[in-house]
N, CA, C and O atoms as a printed pandas DataFrame, in Angstrom:
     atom_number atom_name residue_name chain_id  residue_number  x_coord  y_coord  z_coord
0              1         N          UNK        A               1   90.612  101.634   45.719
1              2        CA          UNK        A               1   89.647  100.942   46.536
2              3         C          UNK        A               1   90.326   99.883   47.412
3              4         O          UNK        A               1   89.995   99.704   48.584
4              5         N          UNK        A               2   91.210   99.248   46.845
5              6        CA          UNK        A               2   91.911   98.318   47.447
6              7         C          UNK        A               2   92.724   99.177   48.728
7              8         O          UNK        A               2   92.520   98.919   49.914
8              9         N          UNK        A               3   93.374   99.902   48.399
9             10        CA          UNK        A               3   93.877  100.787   49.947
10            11         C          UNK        A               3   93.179  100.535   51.381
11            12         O          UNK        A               3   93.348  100.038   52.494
12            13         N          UNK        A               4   92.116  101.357   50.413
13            14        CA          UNK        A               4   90.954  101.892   51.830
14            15         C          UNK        A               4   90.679  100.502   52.278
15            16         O          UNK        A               4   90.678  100.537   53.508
16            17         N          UNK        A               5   90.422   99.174   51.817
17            18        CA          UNK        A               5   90.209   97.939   52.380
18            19         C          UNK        A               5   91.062   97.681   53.480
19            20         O          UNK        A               5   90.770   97.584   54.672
20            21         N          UNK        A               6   92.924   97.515   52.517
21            22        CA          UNK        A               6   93.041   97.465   53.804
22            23         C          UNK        A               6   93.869   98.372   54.786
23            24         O          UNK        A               6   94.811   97.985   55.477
24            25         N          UNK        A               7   93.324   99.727   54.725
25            26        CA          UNK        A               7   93.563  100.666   56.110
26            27         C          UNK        A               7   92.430  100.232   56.880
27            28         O          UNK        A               7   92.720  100.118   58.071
28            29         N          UNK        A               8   91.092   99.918   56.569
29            30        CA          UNK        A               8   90.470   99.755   57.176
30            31         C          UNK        A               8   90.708   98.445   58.002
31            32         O          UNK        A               8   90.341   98.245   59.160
32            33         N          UNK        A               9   91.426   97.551   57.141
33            34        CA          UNK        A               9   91.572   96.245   57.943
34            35         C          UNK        A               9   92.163   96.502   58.970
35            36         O          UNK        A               9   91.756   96.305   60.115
36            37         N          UNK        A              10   93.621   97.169   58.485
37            38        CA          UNK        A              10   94.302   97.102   59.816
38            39         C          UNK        A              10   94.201   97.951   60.825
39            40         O          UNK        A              10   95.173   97.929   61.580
40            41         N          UNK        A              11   93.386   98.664   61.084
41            42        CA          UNK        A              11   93.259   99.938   62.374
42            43         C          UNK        A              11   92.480   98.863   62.971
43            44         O          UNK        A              11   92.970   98.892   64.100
44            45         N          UNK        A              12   91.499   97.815   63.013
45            46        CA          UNK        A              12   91.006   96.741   63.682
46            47         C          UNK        A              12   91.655   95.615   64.238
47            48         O          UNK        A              12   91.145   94.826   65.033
48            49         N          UNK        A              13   92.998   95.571   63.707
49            50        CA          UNK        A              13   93.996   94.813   64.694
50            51         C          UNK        A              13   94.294   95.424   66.077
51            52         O          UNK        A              13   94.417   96.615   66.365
52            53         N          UNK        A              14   94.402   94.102   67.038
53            54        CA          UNK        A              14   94.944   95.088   68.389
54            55         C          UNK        A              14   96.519   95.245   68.622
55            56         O          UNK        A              14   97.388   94.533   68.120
56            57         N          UNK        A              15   96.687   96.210   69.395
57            58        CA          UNK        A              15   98.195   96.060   69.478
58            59         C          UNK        A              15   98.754   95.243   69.904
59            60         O          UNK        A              15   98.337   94.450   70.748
60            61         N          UNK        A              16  100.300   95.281   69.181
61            62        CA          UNK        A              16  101.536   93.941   69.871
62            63         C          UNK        A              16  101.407   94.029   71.125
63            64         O          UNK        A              16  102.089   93.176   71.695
64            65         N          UNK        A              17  100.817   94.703   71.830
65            66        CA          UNK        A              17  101.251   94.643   73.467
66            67         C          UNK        A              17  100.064   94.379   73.940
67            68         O          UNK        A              17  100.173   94.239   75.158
68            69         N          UNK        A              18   98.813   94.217   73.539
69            70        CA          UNK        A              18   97.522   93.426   74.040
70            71         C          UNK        A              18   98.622   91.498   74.607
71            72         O          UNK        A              18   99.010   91.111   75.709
72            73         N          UNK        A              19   98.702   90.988   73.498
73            74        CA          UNK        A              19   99.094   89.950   73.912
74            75         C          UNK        A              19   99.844   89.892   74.836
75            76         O          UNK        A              19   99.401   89.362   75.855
76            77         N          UNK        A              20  101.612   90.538   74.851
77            78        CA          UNK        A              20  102.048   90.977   75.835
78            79         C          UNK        A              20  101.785   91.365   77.013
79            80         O          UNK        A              20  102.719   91.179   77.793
80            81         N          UNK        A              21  100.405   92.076   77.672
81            82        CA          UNK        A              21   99.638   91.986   78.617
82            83         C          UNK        A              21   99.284   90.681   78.983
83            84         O          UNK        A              21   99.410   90.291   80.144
84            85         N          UNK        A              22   98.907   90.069   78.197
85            86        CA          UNK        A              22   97.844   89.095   79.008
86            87         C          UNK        A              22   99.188   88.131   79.401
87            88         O          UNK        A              22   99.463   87.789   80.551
88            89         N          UNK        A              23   99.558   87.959   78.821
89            90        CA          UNK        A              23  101.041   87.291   79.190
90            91         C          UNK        A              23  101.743   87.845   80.866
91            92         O          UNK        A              23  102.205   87.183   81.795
92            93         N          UNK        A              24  101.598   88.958   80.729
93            94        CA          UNK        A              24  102.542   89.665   81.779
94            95         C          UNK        A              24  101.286   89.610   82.940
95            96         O          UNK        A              24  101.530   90.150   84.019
96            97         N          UNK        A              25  100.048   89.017   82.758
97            98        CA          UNK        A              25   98.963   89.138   83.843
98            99         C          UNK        A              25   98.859   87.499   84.034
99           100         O          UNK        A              25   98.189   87.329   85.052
100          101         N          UNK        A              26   99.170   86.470   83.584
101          102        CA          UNK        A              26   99.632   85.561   83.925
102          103         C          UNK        A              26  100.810   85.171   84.658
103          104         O          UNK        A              26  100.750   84.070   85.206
104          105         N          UNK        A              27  101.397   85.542   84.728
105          106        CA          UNK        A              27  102.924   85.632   85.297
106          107         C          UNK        A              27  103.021   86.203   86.668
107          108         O          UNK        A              27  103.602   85.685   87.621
108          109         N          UNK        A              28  102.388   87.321   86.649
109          110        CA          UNK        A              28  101.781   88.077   87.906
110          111         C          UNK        A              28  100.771   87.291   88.856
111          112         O          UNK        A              28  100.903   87.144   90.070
112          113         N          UNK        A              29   99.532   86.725   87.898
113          114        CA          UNK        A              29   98.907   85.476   88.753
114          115         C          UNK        A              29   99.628   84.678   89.748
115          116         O          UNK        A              29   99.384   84.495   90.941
116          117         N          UNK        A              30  100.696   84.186   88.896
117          118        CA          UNK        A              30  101.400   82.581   89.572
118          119         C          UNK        A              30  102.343   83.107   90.633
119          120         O          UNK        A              30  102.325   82.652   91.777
120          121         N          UNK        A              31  103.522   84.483   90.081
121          122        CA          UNK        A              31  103.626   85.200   91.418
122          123         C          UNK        A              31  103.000   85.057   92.807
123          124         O          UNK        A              31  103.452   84.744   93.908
124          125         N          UNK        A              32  101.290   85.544   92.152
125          126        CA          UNK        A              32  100.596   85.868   93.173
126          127         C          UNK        A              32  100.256   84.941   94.318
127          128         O          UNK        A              32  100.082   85.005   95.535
128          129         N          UNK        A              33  100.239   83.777   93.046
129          130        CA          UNK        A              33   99.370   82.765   94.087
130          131         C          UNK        A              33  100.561   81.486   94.992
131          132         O          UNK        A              33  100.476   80.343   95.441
132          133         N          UNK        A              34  101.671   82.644   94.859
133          134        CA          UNK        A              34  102.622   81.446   95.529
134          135         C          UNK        A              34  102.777   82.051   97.220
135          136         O          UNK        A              34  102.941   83.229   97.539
136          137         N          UNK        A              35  102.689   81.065   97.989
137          138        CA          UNK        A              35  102.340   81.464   99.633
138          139         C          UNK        A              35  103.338   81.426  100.304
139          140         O          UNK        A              35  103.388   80.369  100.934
140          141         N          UNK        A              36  104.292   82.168  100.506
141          142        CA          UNK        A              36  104.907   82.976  100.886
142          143         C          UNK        A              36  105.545   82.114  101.971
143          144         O          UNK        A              36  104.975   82.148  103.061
144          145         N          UNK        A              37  106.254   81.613  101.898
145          146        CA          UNK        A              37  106.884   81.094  102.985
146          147         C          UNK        A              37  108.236   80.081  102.855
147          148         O          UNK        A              37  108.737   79.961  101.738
148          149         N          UNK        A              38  108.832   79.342  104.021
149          150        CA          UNK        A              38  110.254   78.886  103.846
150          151         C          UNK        A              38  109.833   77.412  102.795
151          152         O          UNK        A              38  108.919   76.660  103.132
152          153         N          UNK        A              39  110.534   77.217  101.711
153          154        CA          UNK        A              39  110.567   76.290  100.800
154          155         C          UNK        A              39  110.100   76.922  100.003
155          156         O          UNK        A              39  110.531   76.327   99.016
156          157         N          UNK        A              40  109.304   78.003   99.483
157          158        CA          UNK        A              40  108.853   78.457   98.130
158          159         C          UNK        A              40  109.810   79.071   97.440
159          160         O          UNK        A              40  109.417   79.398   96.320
160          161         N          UNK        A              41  111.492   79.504   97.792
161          162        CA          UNK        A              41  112.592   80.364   97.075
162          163         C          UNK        A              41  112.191   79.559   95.754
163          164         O          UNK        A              41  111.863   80.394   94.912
164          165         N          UNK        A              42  112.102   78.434   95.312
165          166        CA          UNK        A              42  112.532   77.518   94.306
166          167         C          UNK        A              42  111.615   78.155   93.073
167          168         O          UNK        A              42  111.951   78.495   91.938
168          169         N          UNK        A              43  109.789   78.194   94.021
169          170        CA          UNK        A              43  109.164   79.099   92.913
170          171         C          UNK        A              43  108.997   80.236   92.512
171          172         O          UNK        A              43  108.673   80.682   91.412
172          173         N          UNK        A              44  109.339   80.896   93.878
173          174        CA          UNK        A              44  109.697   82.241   93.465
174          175         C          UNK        A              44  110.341   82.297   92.225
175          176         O          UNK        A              44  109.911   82.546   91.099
176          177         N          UNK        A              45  111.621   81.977   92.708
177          178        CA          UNK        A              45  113.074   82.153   91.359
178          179         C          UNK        A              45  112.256   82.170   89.832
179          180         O          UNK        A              45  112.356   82.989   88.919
180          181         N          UNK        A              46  111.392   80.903   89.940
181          182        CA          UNK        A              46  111.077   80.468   88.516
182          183         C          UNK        A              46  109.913   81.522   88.111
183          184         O          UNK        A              46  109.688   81.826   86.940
184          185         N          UNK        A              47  109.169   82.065   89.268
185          186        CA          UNK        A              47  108.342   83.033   88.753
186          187         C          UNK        A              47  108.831   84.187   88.191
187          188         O          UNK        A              47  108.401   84.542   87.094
188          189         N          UNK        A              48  109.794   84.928   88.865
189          190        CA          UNK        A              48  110.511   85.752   88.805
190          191         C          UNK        A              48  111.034   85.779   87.368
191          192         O          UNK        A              48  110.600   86.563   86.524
192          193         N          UNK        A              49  112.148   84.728   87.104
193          194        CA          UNK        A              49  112.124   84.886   85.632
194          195         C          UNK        A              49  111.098   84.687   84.426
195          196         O          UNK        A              49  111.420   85.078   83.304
196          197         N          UNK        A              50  109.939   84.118   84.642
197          198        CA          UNK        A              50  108.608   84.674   83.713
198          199         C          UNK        A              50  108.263   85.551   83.906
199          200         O          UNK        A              50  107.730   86.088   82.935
200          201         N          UNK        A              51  108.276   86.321   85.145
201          202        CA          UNK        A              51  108.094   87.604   85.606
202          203         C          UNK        A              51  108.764   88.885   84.455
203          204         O          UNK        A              51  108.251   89.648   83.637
204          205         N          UNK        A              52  110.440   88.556   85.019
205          206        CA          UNK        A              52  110.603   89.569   83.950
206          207         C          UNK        A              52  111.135   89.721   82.591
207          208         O          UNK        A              52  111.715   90.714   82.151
208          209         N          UNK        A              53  110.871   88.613   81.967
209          210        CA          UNK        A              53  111.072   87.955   80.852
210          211         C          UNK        A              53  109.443   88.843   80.000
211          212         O          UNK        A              53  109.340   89.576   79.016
212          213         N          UNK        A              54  108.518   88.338   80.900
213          214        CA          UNK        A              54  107.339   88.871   80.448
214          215         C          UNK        A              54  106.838   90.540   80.407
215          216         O          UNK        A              54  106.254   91.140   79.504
216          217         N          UNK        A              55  107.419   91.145   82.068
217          218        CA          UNK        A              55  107.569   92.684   81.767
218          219         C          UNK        A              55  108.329   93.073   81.012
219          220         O          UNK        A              55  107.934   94.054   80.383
220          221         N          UNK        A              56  109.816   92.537   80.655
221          222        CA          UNK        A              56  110.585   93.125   79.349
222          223         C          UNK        A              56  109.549   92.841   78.446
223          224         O          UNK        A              56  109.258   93.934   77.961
224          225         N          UNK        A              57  108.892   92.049   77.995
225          226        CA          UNK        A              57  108.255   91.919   76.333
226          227         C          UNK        A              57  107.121   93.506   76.534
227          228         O          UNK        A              57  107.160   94.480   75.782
228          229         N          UNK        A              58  106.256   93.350   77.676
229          230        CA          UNK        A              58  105.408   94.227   77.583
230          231         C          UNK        A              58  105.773   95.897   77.203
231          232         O          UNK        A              58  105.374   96.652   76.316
232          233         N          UNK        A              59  106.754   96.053   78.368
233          234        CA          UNK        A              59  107.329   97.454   78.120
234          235         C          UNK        A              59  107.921   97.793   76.733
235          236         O          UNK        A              59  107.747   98.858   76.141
236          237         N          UNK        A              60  108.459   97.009   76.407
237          238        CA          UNK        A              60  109.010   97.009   75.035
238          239         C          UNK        A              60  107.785   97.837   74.186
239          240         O          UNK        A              60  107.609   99.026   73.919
240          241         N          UNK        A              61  107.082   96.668   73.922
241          242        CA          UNK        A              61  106.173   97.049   73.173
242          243         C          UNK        A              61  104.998   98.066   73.799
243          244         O          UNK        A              61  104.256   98.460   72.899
244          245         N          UNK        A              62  104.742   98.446   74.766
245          246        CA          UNK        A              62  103.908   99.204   74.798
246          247         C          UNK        A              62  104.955  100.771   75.714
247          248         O          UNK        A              62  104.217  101.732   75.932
248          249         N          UNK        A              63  105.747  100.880   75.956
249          250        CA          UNK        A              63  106.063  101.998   76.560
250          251         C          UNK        A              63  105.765  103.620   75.708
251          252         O          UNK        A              63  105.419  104.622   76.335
252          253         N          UNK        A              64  105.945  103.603   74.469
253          254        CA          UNK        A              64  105.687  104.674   73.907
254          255         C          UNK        A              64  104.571  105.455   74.105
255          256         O          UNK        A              64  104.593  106.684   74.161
256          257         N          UNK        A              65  103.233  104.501   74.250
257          258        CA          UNK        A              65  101.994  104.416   74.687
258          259         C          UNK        A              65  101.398  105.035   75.960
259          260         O          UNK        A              65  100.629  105.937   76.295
260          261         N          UNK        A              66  102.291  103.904   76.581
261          262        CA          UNK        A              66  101.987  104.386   78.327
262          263         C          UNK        A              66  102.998  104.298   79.232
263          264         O          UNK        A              66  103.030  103.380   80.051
264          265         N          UNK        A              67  103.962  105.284   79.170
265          266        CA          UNK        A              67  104.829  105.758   79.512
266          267         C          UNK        A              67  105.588  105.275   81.224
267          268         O          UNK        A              67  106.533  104.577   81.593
268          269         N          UNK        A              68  104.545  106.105   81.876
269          270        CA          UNK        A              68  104.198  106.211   83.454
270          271         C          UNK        A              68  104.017  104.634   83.729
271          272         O          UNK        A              68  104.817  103.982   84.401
272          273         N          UNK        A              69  102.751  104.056   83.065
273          274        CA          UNK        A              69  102.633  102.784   83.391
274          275         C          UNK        A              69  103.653  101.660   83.723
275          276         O          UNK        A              69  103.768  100.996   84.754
276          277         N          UNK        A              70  104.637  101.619   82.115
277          278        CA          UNK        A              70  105.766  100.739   82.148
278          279         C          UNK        A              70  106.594  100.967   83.027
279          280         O          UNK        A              70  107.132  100.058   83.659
280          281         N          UNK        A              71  106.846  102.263   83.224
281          282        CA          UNK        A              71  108.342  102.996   84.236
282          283         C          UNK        A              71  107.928  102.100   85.369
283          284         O          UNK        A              71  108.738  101.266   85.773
284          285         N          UNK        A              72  106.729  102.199   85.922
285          286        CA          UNK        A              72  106.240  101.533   87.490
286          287         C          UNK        A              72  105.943  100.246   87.523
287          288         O          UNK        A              72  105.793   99.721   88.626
288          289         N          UNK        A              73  105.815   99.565   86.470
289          290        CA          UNK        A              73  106.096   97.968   86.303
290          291         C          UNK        A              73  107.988   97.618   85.893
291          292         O          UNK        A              73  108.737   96.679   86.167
292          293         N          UNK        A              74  108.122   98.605   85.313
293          294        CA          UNK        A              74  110.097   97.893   85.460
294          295         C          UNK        A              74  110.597   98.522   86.959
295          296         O          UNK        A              74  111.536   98.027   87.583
296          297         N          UNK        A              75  109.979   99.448   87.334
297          298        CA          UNK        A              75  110.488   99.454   88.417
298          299         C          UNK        A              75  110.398   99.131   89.490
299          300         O          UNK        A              75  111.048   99.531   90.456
300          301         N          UNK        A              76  109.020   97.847   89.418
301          302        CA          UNK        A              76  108.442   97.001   90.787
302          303         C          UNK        A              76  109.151   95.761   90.703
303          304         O          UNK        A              76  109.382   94.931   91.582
304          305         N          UNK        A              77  109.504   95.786   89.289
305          306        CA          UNK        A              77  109.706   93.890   88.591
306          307         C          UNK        A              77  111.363   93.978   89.516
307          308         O          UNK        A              77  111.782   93.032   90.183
308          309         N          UNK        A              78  112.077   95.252   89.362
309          310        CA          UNK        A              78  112.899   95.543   90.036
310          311         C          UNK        A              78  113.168   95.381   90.878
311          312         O          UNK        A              78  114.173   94.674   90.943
312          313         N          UNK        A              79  112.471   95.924   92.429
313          314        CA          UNK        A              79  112.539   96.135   93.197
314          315         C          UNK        A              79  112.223   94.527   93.644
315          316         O          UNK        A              79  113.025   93.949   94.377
316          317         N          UNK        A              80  110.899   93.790   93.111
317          318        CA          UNK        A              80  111.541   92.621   93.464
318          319         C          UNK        A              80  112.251   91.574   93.439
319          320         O          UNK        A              80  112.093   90.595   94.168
320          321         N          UNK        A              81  113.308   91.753   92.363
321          322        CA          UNK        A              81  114.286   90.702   91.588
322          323         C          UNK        A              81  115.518   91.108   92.719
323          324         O          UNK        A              81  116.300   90.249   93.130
324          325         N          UNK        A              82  115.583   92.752   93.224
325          326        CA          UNK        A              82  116.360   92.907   94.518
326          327         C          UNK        A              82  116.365   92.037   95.861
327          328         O          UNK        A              82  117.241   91.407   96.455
328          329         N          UNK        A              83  114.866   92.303   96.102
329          330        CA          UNK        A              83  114.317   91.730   97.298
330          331         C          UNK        A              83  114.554   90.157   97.402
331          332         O          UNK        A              83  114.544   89.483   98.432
332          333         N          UNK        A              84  114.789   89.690   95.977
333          334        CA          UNK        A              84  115.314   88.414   96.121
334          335         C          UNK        A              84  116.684   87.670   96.134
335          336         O          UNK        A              84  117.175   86.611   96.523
336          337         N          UNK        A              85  116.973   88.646   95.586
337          338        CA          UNK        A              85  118.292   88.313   95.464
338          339         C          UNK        A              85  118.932   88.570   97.156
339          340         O          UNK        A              85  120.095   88.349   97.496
340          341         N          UNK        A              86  118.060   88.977   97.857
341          342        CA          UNK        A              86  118.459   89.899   99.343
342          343         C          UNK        A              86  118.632   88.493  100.037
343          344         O          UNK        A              86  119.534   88.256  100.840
344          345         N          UNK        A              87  117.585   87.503   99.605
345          346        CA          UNK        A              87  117.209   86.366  100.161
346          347         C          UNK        A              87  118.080   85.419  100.529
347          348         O          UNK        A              87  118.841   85.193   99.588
348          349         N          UNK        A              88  118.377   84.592  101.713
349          350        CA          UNK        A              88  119.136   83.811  101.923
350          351         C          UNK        A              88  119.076   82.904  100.951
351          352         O          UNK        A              88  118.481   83.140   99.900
352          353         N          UNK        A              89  119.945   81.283  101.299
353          354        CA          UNK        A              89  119.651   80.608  100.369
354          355         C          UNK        A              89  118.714   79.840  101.035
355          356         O          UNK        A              89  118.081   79.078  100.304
356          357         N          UNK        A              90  118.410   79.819  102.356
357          358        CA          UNK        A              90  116.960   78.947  102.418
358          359         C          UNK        A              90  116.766   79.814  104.063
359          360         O          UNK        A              90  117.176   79.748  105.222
360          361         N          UNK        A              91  115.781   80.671  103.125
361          362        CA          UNK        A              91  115.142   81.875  103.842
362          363         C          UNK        A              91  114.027   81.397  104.934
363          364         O          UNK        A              91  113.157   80.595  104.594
364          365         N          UNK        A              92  114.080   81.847  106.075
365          366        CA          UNK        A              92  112.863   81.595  106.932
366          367         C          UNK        A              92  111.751   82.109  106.745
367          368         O          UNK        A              92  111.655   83.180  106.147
368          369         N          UNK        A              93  110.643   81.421  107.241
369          370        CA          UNK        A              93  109.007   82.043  106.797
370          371         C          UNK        A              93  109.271   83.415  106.892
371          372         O          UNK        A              93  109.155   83.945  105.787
372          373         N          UNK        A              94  109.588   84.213  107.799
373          374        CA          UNK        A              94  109.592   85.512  107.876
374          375         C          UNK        A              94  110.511   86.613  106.991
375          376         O          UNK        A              94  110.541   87.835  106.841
376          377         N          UNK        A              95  111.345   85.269  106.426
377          378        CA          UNK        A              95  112.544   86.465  105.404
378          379         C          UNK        A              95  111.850   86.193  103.902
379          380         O          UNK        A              95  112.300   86.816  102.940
380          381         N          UNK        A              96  110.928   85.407  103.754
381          382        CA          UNK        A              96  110.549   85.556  102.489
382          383         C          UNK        A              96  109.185   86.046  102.692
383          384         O          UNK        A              96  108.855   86.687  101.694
384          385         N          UNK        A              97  108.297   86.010  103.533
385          386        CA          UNK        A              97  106.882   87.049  103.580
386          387         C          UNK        A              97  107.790   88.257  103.588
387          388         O          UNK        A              97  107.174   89.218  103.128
388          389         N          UNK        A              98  108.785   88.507  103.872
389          390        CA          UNK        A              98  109.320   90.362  103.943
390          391         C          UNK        A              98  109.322   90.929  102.362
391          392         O          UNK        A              98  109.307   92.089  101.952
392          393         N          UNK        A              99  109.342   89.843  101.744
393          394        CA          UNK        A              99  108.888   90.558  100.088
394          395         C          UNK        A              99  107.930   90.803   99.655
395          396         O          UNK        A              99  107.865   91.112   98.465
396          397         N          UNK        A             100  106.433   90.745  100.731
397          398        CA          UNK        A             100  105.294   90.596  100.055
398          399         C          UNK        A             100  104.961   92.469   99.626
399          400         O          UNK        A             100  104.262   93.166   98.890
400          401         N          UNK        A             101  105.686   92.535  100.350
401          402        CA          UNK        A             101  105.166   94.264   99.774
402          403         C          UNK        A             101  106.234   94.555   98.370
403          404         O          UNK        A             101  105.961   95.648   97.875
404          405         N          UNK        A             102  107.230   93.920   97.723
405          406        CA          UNK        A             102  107.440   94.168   96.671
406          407         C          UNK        A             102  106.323   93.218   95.650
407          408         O          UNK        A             102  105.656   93.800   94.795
408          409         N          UNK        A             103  106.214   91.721   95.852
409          410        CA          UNK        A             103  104.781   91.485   95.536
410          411         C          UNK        A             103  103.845   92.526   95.122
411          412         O          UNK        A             103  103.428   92.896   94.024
412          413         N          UNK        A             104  103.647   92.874   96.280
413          414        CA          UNK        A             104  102.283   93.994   95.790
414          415         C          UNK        A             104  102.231   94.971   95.050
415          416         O          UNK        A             104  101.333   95.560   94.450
416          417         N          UNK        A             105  103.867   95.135   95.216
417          418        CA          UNK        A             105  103.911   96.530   94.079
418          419         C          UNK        A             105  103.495   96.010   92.600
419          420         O          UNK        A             105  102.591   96.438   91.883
420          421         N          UNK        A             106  104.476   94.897   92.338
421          422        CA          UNK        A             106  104.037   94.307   91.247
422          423         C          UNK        A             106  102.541   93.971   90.788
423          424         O          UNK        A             106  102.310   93.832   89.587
424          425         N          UNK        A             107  101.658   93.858   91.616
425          426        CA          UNK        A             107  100.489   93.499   91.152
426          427         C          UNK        A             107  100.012   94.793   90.772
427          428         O          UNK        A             107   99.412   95.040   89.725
428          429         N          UNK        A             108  100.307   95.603   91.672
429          430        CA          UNK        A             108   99.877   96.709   91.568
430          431         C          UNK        A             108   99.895   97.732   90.213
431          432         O          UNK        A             108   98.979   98.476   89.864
432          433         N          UNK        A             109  100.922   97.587   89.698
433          434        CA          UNK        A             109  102.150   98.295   88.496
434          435         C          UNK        A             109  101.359   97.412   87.828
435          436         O          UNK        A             109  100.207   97.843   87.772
436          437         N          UNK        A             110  101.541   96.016   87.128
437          438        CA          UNK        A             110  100.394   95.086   86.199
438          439         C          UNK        A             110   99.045   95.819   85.757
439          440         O          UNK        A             110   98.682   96.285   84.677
440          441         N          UNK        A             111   98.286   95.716   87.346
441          442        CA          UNK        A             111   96.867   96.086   87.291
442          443         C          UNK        A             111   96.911   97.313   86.425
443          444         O          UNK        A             111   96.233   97.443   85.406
444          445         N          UNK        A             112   97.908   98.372   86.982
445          446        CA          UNK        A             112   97.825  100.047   86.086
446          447         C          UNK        A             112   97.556   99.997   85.340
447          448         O          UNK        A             112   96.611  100.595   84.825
448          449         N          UNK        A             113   98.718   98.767   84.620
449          450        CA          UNK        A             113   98.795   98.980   82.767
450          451         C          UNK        A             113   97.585   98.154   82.400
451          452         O          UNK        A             113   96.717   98.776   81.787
452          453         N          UNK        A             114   97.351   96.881   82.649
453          454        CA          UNK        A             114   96.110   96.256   82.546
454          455         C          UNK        A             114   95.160   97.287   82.101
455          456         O          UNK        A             114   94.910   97.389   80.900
456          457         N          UNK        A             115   94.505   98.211   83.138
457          458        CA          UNK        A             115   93.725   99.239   82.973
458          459         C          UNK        A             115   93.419  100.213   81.870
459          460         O          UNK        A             115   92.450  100.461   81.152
460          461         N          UNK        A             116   95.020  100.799   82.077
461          462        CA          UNK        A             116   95.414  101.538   80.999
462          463         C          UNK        A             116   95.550  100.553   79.522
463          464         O          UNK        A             116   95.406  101.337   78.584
464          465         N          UNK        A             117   95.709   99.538   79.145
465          466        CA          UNK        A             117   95.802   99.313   77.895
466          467         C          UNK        A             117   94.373   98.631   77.490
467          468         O          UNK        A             117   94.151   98.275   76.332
468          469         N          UNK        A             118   93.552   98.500   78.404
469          470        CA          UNK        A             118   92.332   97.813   78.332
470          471         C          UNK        A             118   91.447   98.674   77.087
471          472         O          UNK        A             118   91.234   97.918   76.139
472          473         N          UNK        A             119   91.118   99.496   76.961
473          474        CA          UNK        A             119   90.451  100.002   75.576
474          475         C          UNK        A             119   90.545   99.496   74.533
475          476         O          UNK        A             119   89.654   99.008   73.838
476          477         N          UNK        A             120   92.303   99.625   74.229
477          478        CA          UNK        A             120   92.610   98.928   73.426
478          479         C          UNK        A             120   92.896   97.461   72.909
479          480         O          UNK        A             120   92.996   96.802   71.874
480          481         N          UNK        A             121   92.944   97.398   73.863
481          482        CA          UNK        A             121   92.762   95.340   73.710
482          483         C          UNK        A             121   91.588   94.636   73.905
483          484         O          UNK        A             121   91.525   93.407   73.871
484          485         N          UNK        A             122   90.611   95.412   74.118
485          486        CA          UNK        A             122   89.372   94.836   74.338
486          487         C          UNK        A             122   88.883   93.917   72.872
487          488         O          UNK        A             122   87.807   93.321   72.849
């Protein structure tokens, strides 16, 4: 009797990578909400590494899961840790809006998995 208690307990836990989401959708926020222009390299940088400090934790833990999802979030978190590194050291308005489309990928790749792991973390 004691078993069945707790199998039952634990199939009602959510997964390690619920938290890991919400984490990695914060990070993506502050990304988001930084405006794009000459003097922001400083927050970029710092986003960037919560950025992928936070997609490593997620993929980790959820890639087995959702496969497709993670591949296209390590490979946006990517594409913009490139795009920055592309960056002068004090980039003009126009050389740092030129990353907003790796930006977007990233939100984009987030939102997927967001989606996709949402059942389960609800």
């Amino acid at each position: 009797m004691a078993l069945l208690v707790v199998a039952c307990g634990s199939s009602s836990n959510k997964p390690e990578y619920c938290s890991n989401v919400t984490e990695l959708e914060g990070s993506v926020e502050e990304i988001e909400s930084i405006e794009l222009q000459s003097g922001a390299l400083s927050a970029l940088q710092a986003g960037l590494n919560q950025l992928q400090s936070d997609a490593s934790q997620v993929v980790s833990s959820s890639k087995q899961d959702f496969p497709t999802e993670t591949t296209n979030l390590k490979n946006s978190v990517s594409g913009l840790s490139t795009a920055m590194k592309e960056l002068a050291t004090a980039p003009t308005p126009g050389e740092v809006l030129a990353i907003s489309p790796q930006v977007a990928a990233v939100v984009a790749a987030s939102e997927e998995l967001v989606e996709a792991t949402e059942s389960a973390c609800e």
